[in-house]
Structures are given as C-alpha cells and as structure tokens.
C-alpha positions as MATLAB code, in Angstrom:
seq = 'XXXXXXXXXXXXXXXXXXXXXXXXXXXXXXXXXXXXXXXXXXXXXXXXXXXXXXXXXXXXXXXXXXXXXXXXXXXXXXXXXXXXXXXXXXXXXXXXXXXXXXXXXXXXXXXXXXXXXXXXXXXXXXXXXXXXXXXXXXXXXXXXXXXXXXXXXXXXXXXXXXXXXXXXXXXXXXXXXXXXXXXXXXXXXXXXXXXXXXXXXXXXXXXXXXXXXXXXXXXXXXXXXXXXXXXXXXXXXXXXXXXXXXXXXXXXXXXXXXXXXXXXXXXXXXXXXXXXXXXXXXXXXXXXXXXXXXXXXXXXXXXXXXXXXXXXXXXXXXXXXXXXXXXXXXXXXXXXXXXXXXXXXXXXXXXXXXXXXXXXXXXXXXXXXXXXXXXXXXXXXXXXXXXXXXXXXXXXXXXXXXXXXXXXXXXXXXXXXXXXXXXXXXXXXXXXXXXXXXXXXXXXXXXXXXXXXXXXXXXXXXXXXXXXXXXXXXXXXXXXXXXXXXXXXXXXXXXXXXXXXXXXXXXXXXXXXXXXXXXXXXXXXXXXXXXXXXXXXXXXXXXXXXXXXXXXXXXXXXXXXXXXXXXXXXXXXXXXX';
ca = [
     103.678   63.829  105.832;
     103.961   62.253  109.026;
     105.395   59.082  110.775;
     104.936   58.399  114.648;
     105.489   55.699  117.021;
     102.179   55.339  118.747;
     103.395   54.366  122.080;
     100.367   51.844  123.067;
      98.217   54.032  125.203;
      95.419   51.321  125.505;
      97.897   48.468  125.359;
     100.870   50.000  127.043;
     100.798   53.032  128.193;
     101.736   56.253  126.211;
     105.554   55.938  125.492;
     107.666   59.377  125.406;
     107.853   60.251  121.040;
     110.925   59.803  119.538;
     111.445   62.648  117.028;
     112.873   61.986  113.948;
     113.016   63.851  110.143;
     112.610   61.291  106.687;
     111.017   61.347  103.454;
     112.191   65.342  103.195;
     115.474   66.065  104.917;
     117.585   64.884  102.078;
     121.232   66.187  102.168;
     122.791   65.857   99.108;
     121.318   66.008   95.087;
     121.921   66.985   91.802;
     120.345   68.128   88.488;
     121.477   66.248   85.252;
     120.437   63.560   83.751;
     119.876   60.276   85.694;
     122.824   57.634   85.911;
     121.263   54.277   86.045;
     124.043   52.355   85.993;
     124.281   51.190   89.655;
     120.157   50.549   89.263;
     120.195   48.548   86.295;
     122.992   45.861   88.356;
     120.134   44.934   90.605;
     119.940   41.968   90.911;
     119.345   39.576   88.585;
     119.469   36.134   89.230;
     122.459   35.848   86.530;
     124.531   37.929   88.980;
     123.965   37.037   92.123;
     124.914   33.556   91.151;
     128.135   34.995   89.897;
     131.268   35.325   91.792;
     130.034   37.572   94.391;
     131.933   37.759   98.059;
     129.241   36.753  100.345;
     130.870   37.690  103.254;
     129.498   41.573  103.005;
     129.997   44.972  101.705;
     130.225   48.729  103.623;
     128.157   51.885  102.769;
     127.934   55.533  103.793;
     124.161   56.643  103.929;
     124.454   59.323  106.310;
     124.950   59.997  110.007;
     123.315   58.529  113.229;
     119.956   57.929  112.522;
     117.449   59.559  114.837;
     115.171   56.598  115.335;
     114.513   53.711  113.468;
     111.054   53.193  114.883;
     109.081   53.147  111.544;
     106.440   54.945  112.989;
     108.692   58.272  114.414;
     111.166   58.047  111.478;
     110.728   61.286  108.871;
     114.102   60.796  107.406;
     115.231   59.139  104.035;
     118.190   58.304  106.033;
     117.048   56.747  109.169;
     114.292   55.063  106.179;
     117.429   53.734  104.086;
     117.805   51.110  107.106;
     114.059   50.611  107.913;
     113.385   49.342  104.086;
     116.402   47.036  104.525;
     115.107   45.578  108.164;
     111.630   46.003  107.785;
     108.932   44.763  105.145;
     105.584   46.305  104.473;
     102.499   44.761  102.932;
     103.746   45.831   99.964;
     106.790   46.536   98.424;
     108.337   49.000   95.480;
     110.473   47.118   93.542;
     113.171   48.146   91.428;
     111.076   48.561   88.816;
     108.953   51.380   90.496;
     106.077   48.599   90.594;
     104.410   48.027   93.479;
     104.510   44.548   94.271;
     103.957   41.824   96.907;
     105.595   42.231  100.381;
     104.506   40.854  103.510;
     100.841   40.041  101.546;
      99.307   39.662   97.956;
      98.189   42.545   96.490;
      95.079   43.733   97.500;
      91.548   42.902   96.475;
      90.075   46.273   96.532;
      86.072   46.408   96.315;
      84.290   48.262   93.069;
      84.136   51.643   94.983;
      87.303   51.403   96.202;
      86.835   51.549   99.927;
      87.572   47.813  101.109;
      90.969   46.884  100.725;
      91.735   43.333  101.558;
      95.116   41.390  102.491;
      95.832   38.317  102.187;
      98.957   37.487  104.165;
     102.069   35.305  102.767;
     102.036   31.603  104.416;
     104.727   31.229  107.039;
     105.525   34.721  108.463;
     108.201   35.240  111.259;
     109.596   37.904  113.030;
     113.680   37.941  113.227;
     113.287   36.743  116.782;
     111.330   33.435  115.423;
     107.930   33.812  116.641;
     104.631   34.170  113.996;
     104.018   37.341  112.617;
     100.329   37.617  111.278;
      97.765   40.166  109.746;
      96.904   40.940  113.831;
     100.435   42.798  114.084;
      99.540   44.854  110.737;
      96.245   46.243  112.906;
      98.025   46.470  115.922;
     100.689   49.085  113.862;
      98.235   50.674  111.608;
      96.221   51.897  115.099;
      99.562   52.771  116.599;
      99.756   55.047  113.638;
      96.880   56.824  114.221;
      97.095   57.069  118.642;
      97.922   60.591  119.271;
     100.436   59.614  121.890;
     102.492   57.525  119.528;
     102.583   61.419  117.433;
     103.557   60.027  113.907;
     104.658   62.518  111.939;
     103.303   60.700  108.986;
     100.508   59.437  111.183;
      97.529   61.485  108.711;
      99.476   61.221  105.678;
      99.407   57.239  105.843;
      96.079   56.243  107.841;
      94.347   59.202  107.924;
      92.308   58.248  104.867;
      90.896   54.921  106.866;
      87.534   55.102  108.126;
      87.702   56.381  111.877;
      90.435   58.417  112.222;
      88.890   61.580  113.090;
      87.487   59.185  116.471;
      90.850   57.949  116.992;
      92.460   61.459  116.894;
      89.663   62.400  119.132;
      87.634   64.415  116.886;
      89.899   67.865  117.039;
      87.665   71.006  116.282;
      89.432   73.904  114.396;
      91.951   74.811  116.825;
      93.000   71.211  116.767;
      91.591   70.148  120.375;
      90.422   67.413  120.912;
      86.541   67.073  121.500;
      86.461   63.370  122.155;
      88.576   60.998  124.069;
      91.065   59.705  121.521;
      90.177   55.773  120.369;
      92.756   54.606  118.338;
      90.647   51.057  118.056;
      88.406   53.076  116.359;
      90.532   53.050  113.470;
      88.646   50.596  110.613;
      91.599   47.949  110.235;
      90.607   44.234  111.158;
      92.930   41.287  111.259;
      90.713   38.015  110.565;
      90.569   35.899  113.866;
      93.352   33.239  112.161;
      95.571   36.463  111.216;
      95.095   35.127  107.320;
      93.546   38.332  106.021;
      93.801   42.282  106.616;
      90.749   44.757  105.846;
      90.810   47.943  105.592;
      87.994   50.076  105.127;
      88.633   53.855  103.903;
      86.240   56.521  104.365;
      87.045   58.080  100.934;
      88.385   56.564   97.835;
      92.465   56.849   97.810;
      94.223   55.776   94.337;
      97.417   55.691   95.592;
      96.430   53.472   98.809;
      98.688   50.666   97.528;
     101.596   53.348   97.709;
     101.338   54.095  100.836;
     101.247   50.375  101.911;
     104.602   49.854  100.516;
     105.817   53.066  102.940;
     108.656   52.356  105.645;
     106.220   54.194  108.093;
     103.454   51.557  107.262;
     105.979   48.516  108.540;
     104.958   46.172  111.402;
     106.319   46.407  114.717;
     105.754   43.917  116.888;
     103.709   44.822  119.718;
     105.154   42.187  122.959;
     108.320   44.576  122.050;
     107.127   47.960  121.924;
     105.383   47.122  125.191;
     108.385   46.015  127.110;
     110.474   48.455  126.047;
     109.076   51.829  125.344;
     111.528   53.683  122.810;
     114.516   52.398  123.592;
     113.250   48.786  121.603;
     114.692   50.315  118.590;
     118.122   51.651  120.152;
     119.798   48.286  120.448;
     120.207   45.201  118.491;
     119.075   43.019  121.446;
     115.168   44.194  121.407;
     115.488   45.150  117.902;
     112.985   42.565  116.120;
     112.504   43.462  112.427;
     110.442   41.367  109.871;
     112.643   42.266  106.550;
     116.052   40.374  104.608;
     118.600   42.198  107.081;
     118.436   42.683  111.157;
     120.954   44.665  113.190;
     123.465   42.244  114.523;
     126.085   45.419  116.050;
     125.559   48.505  116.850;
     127.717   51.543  117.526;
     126.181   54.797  117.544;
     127.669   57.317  115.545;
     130.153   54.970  114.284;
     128.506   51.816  112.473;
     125.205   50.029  112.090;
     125.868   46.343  111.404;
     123.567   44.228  109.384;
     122.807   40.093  109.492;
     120.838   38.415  107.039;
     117.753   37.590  108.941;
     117.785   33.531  108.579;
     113.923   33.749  109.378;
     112.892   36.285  106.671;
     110.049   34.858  104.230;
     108.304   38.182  102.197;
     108.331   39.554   98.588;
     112.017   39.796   98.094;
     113.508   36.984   96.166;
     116.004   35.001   98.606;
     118.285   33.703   95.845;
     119.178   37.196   95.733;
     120.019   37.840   98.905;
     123.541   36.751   99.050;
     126.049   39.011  101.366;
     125.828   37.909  104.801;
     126.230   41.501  106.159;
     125.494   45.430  105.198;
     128.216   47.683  107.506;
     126.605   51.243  107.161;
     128.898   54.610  108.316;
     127.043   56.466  110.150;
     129.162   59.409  109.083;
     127.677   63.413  108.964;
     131.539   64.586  107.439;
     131.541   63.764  104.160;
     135.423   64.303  103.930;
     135.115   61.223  106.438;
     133.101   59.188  104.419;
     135.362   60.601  100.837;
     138.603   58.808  102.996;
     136.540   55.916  103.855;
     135.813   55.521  100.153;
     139.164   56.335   98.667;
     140.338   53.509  101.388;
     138.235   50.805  100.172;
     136.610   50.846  103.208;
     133.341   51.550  101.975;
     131.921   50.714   98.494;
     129.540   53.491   98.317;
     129.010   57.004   99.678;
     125.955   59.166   99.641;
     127.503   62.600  101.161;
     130.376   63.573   98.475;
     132.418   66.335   99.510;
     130.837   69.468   97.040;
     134.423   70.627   96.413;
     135.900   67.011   94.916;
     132.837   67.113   91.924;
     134.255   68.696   89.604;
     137.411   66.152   89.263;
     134.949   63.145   89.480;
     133.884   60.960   86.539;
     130.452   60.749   86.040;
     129.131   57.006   85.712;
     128.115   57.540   82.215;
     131.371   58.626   80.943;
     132.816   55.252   82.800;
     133.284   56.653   86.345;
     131.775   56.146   90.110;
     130.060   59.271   90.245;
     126.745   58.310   89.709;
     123.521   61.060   89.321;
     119.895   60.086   89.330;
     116.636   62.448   89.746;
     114.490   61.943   92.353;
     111.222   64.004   93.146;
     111.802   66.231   96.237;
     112.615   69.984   96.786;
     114.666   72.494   99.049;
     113.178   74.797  100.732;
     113.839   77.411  103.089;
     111.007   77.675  106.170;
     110.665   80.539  108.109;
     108.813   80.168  111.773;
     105.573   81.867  111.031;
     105.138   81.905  114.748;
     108.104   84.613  114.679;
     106.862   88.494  114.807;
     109.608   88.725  111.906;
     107.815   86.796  109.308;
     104.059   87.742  109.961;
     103.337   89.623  106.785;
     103.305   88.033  103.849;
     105.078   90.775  101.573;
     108.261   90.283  103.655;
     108.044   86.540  102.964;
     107.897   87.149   99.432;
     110.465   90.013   98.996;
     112.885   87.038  101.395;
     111.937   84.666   98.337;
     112.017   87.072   95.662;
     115.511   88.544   96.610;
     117.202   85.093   95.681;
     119.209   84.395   92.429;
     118.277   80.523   92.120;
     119.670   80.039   89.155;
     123.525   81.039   91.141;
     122.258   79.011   93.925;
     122.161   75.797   91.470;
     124.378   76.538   89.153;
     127.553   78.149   91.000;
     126.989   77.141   94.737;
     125.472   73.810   93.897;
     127.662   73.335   90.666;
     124.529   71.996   88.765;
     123.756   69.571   90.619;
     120.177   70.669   91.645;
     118.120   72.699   89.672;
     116.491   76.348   90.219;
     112.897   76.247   91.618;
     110.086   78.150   90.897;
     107.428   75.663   92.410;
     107.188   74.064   95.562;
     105.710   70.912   93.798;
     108.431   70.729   90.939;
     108.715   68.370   87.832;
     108.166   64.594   87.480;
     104.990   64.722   89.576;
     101.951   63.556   87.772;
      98.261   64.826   86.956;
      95.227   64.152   84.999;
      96.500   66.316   82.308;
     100.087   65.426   82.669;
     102.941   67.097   84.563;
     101.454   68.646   87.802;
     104.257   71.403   87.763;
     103.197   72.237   83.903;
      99.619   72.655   85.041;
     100.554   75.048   88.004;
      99.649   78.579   88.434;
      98.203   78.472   84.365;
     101.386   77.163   83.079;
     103.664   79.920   84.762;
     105.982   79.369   87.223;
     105.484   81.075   90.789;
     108.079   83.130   90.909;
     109.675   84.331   87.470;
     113.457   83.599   86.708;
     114.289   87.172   85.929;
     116.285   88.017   88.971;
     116.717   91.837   88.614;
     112.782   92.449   88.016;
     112.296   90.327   91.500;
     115.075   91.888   93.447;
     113.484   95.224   92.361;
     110.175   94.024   93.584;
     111.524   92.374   96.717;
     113.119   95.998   97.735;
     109.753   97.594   97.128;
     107.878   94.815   98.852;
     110.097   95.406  102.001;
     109.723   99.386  101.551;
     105.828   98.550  101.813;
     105.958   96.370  105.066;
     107.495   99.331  106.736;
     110.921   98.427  106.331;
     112.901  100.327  103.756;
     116.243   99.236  103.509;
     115.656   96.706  106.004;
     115.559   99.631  108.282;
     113.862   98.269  111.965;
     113.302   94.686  110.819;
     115.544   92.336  113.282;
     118.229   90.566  113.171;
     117.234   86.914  112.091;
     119.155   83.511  112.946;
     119.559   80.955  109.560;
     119.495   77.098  111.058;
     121.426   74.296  109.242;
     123.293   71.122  109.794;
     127.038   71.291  107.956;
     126.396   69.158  105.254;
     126.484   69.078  101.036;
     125.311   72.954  100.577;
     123.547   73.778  103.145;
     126.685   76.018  104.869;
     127.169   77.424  101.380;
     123.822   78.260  100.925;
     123.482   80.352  104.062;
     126.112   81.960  103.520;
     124.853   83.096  100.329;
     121.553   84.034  101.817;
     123.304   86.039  104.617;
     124.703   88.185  101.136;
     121.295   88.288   99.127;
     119.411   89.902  102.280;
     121.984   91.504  103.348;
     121.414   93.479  100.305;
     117.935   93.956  101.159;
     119.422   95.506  104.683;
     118.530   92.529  106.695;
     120.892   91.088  108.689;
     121.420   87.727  109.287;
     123.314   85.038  111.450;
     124.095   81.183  110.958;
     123.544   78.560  113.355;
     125.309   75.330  112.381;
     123.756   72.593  114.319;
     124.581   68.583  114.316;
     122.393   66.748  112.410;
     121.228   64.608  115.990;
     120.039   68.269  117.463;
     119.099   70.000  114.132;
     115.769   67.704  112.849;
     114.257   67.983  116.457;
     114.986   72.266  116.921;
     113.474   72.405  113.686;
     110.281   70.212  113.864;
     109.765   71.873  117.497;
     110.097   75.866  116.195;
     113.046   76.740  117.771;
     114.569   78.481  114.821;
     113.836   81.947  112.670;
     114.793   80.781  109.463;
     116.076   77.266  108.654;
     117.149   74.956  105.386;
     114.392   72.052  105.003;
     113.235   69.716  101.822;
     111.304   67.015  101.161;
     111.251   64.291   99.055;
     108.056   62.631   97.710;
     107.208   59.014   99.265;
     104.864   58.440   96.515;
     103.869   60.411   93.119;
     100.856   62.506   94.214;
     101.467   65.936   94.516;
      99.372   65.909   97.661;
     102.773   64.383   99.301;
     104.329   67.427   99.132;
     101.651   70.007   99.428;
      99.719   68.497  102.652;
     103.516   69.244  104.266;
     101.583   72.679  104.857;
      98.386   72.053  106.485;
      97.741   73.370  110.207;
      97.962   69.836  111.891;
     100.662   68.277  109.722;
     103.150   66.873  111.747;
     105.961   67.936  109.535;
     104.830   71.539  109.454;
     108.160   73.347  110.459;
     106.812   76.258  109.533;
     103.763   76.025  111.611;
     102.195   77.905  108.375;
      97.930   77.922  108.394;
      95.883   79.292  106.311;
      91.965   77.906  106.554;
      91.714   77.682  103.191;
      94.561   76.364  102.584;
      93.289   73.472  104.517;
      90.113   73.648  103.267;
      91.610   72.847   99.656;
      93.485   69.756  101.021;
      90.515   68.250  102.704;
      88.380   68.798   99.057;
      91.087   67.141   97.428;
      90.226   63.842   99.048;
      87.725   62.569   96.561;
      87.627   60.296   93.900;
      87.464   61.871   91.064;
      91.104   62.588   89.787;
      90.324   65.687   88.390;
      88.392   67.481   91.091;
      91.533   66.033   93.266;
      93.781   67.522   91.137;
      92.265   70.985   90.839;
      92.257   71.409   94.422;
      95.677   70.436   94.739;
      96.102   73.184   92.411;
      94.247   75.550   94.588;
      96.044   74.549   97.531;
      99.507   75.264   95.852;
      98.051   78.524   94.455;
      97.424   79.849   98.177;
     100.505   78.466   99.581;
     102.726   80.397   97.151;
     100.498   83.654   96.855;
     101.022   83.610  101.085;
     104.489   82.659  100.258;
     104.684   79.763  103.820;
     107.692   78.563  102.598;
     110.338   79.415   99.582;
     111.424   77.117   97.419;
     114.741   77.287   96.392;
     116.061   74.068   94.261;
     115.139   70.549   93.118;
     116.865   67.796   94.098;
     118.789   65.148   92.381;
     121.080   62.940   94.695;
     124.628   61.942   93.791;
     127.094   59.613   94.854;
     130.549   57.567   94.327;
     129.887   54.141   94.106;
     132.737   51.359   93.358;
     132.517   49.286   90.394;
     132.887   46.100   92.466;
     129.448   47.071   94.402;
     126.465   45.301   92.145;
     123.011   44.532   92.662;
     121.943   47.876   94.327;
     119.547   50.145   92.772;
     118.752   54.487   93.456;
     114.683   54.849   93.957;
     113.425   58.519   92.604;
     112.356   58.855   96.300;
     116.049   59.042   97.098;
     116.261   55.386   98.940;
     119.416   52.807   98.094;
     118.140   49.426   98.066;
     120.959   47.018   99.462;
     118.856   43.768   99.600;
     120.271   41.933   96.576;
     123.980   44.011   97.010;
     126.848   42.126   97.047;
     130.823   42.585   95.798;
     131.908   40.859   92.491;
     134.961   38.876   93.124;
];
C-alpha cells in the first residue's frame, strides 16, 4: 500500500517527500491465542466516570516516528499517533465496526460508484478555524499528486474515478504520458462544505475501510502551504483535527499529547478523560522494560525477547498481554541485484529455512511459521483466503529436510553448487524484537547452502528509507493489513507500488491485480488467487512468520484497546485511581 504527502504542486508548489514505513513494518508479535483483556477495558462510560487520574498516563509505542504527515506515513508506529491526532471520515471502533468519524456514513448509490458524505455540524481544526468537506478534497487530491509520492497514494484513491489523469496516465514502463492533474481526481466538496462525493471508477466493497485509514485523514491545506514538510515536525504548525494534539515535542525522547479542547467527531467526549498521552519514543526495548518496571510508563509495545519467558501472560492474571493481528514477516531481496535474478535461487533462499525454529525457538512462539504470504484470518467468498490458496496447500511445505534437499539442488541448477561463485550478500535490519536473531540465524541456514552472508544493523530513522529506496541485498520487512482484503497485502507487489522494496514485477502479476478490481467478489477473489499463485511460484519475496504483537501493560492503565491491524487506541485511556 501506499501513503504520500502530496506536496501541493498546483496549490503550493511540489514539497520535498518525506519517507516514512506504516501499516507493515511492525516490530514485535506473537502467536497464541489473543489476550483481550486490555481491549475489553475500553471505555465504557461506567469507567471513565470512575476514579480515573485525569491528569495523564505514559506509553512506549516505538521509536522516533519518521513523519507524521498522514499522507507519507507507512508505519503502524508513526500511525499509532496519527489515529490519536487525526480523525478520518470514518472511524474503526473498538468493535472492528466501522463507524462515524468526521461524517455520517455514506450514502452509496445502487451500483456502488457514488459515495456521499455528509459532514458532522460544527467541525474545527485544533488551531480553531472551520474544517469542512473542502479540506477532505483538498487531501484526497494531495493523495493522488505524484509529487506529494504517497506510498499508499493507489492503495487508498486509486480506485476514484480519474486517477490514471492525475498520475498522468503512466504507460507500461510507468512514464508518464500526460501532464499529471491531480484536480482530475473525482472528489467534490459541495460549495457550503456540507457534503463530500466521491465517484469511483469501479465498484470497491471495502471503500468505507479505507475511509477510516490514518492515510485518508485531513490536513489542512493554509498549513501544508506555509510550511512544506517541516508542518508536521513541530507542535507549533502541527494542526490536527482528532481528541489529542501535540502540545511538546522532543525528538527521540517524548511526544507529548493535549486533549484538543476544539475536537467535535465520532469519538464519544465523555470518554475522553486524561488530559495528556506522554509517548517514549524509545527503539531499546531494555529502555522502555526500565521505563516500565519504573512506573514510568504504563504500557510498552517493544518487550525485551529474553524477559518472556518469566512474564505472566494476561490470561493467567499478568501484564503480558498477546493478541493476533493480520500481518506477516517477510524477508525481501532487491530484485534489482544481479544476485537474486533467477528465480530458483530465490526459492532454494526460501526453501533452505526451518520456520518452524524460526517461530518456535528464536521467536519463542510468539509468531507463527509461514507458508503463505497472505496468511490466516483474511477473508474470501468461500471463507479463509489462506485455506483457499494454492488448492488448499500451503506454498512451501513444512517438511524442512525435503526443502533443504531441494533448495541445495535448486542452487546446484542456477550454476552455483555449494554456493560456489554466488557473492557475498549484505542482510539489512534495525536491532529490534527478532530481527538481530533472525539474521543471525539466516547467516547459519545459507551458510549451509555455501552462501555467505553479512549483517547490517541500521537505526530504525535510516533503516525504513535504505530500504524503500533499494539500497540493500537482502533485508527483514512485514506488513500488516489496514483492512481485511487480501488485496492489502498482495498489491504490496505490483511494479508501481510504492511500498515495493523489492522492486519485484512480473506483467502478469500486475495484470491479475488490475482484474481483481471488479465487482463481483468472486471473480475478485480468484484473481487475487492468481496473483498470489505467481508471486510465490516467482518466489519476489519469502515469507517467513505471522505476526501476533505482545506487550506489558499495567493493571492501572484502562480504557485502551489492541486493533488486529496492530494499532493501540489511547483515546478513552486513562489510570484508575
């Protein structure tokens, strides 16, 4: 998918993109059964009114976010902070519902192309001034300008009638053949800013989804305009639209959040009770393990892999809470790279590793082995899209030795027995959860292939953009869904997708994504299908685990609730005392 921050080209002049990774690049997870506990706290109106300490509570989500321009962000945890500041159309409650946000739901015509908006009476922005249906078109075209370069910029708009003109029309090699119109986009704000329409060139089903995205927030355009990326840098030109604002700021140490006293939208106010939301931005999770064990924070995402076996799991009565979400790890290798041209290397790299180890012994069960790239919990017409895959079988079988022996004799047939003449490759990865762990095991598994490998530990802040702009052999990546369609994860892998590490393309690949937009469910389906079929038989990534995320959260923390798209939602937090 992609998000961007469409720099106003027509309106302000083409801003420099801020890079950033979200819905995939999530650190930590695990693979038992869900711990609801901390969800089902949220926030009723029973507890709220209880004894809770107004004055605020502290959280470790992860380290300095990259940007928190909705548009650029790609990362769950720059979008942990985006769905606390910022409010979409519509919202995903805690429920899983979509459900009012910034506007009613939509009134969507019989054949499912108009899509109208009514906005909520009484909009502001956190600086005070009227925010209308006008500021919804404005950011919807900012979307799709290919200055702003969204990463989820076709995964969110590109369904709305006009696109291709706004995009400027790219042929097959992705140039453009047309001068890029991002007004051309089909999205019209009613002259009193009362109503939204949009008009979609093919039926979408899960439309409403994506309106409830942190990439599909407002931003307000005076802003933008009069200060290019750094609006979003600094709690002076940061103007938000959703319960919290950023009030203090400290990069790399703390992001402070205010209740935003002119906040009107779908979340219930009575709920929103602590006047502020510290977040850590921490990356060491022994850091944010002190921080905890302190009292200093109340809940921490990145638990230190070697303390998990002498924590309490929430459902036996401790803080160490586990809850699915629907997202994978994978490994992408720069198919730009000489080293990873032919496909029966790719596979004998995939083939050669034990993935039930990997999530059993180096992850200590807390993600599970996969076989897929789309894995379990996403739906179809006929069910479970990862029971339908590949005729029921999984990709790659989970009898090790039979693939190691095949990986060894796919190598010998690419011309490199033993791993004799194939070069030295360089692993990427941020230090973080498993990710060190993993390479290291993956410098063992190929090293028995005869393959020799290095690790390059990055910091987060220069990992995501060496990634996203190839400068890497090999590298640890995931992604976890926004929405439950399985062509959230699979588009990932199409030539133009922003969020194509890989730079993988195959034409019919692509060809299978663009017949998937229909509307009939089952013809989208089946060339989802196809699409994931081609993807694994060319092997353009390897999937390696699914995730689950896991963290320590105190007892005195309520109201907060785990999404299985791996967000915390704060808005109704607040400490019992």
């Amino acid at each position: 998918m992609k998000m961007k921050n469409v720099a106003a080209v027509a309106m302000a002049g083409c801003m420099a993109a801020s890079l950033a990774a979200c819905g995939g690049s999530a650190s930590t997870a695990a693979s038992t059964e869900t711990s609801t506990a901390a969800s089902t706290e949220a926030a009723t109106s029973e507890a709220t009114e209880a004894t809770g300490d107004a004055a605020g509570f502290t959280v470790q989500l992860g380290p300095n976010p990259e940007t928190l321009d909705p548009a650029l962000n790609s990362s769950i945890d720059g979008a942990n902070t985006i769905i606390t500041t910022f409010e979409p159309l519509l919202l995903i409650d805690e429920n899983n519902e979509v459900v009012p946000g910034q506007a009613d739901l939509p009134e969507v015509s019989e054949d499912g192309l108009t899509w109208t908006f009514t906005m909520k009476d009484g909009l502001k922005w956190s600086d005070g001034s009227d925010l209308t249906a006008k500021d919804f078109e404005y950011s919807f075209k900012r979307l799709a300008c290919p200055d702003t370069a969204a990463p989820y910029g076709e995964t969110v708009v590109g369904m709305i009638d006009g696109y291709e003109d706004a995009i400027g029309n790219p042929d097959a090699d992705g140039n453009t053949t047309t001068d890029p119109d991002w007004d051309a986009l089909n999205v019209h704000a009613s002259e009193d800013g009362k109503t939204l329409t949009v008009q979609l060139s093919y039926p979408c089903s899960y439309f409403d989804k994506l309106c409830a995205f942190a990439a599909m927030s407002p931003v307000q355009q005076a802003t933008v305009e009069a200060n290019g990326d750094a609006w979003c840098t600094q709690p002076d030109t940061f103007v938000c639209n959703g319960p919290y604002m950023i009030s203090d700021w400290i990069p790399s140490e703390r992001i402070v959040l205010s209740k935003n006293p002119n906040y009107n939208g779908g979340w219930d106010t009575s709920k929103i009770v602590s006047d502020t939301i510290t977040l850590l931005l921490l990356e060491d999770s022994s850091a944010a393990y002190a921080a905890y064990n302190s009292g200093e924070a109340q809940l921490i995402k990145d638990v230190p892999t070697d303390e998990i076996p002498s924590l309490t799991k929430a459902e036996d009565g401790g803080d160490f809470y586990v809850d699915t979400i629907l997202g994978t790890y994978y490994v992408s290798m720069n198919l730009q790279r000489d080293a990873f041209q032919d496909a029966k290397v790719r596979k004998a790299l995939a083939l050669s590793i034990d993935r039930d180890y990997v999530a059993n012994t180096i992850m200590q069960g807390t993600y599970s082995a996969a076989s897929n790239i789309v894995g379990p919990g996403i739906v179809d017409e006929n069910g479970y899209f990862y029971d339908n895959a590949n005729g029921g079988s999984p990709y790659i079988a989970d009898d090790y030795e039979a693939n190691l022996a095949e990986a060894k004799k796919l190598l010998e047939e690419a011309g490199y027995p033993n791993g004799e003449g194939y070069p030295t490759i360089e692993y990427s990865t941020n230090d973080a959860g498993y990710h060190v762990p993993l390479a290291e095991y993956l410098q063992q598994a190929w090293g028995d292939l005869g393959i020799t490998l290095t690790i390059n530990k990055m910091e987060w802040s220069s990992f995501t953009p060496a990634r996203r702009a190839g400068e890497y052999d090999v590298a640890r990546n995931g992604w976890v869904m926004d929405y439950n369609d399985p062509s959230n994860m699979v588009e990932l892998f199409c030539t133009d997708n922003g969020n194509n590490d890989g730079k993988y393309s195959n034409p019919d690949f692509d060809a299978a994504i663009e017949g998937s937009k229909v509307a009939d469910a089952a013809e989208h389906f089946a060339q989802l299908h196809k699409a994931e079929d081609i993807l694994m038989e060319d092997m353009g990534c390897i999937p390696v685990a699914y995730y689950n995320d896991f963290w320590l959260q105190s007892p005195a923390l309520k109201g907060t609730w785990h999404s299985p798209y791996g967000y915390w939602y704060l808005q109704y937090g607040y400490i019992e005392g």
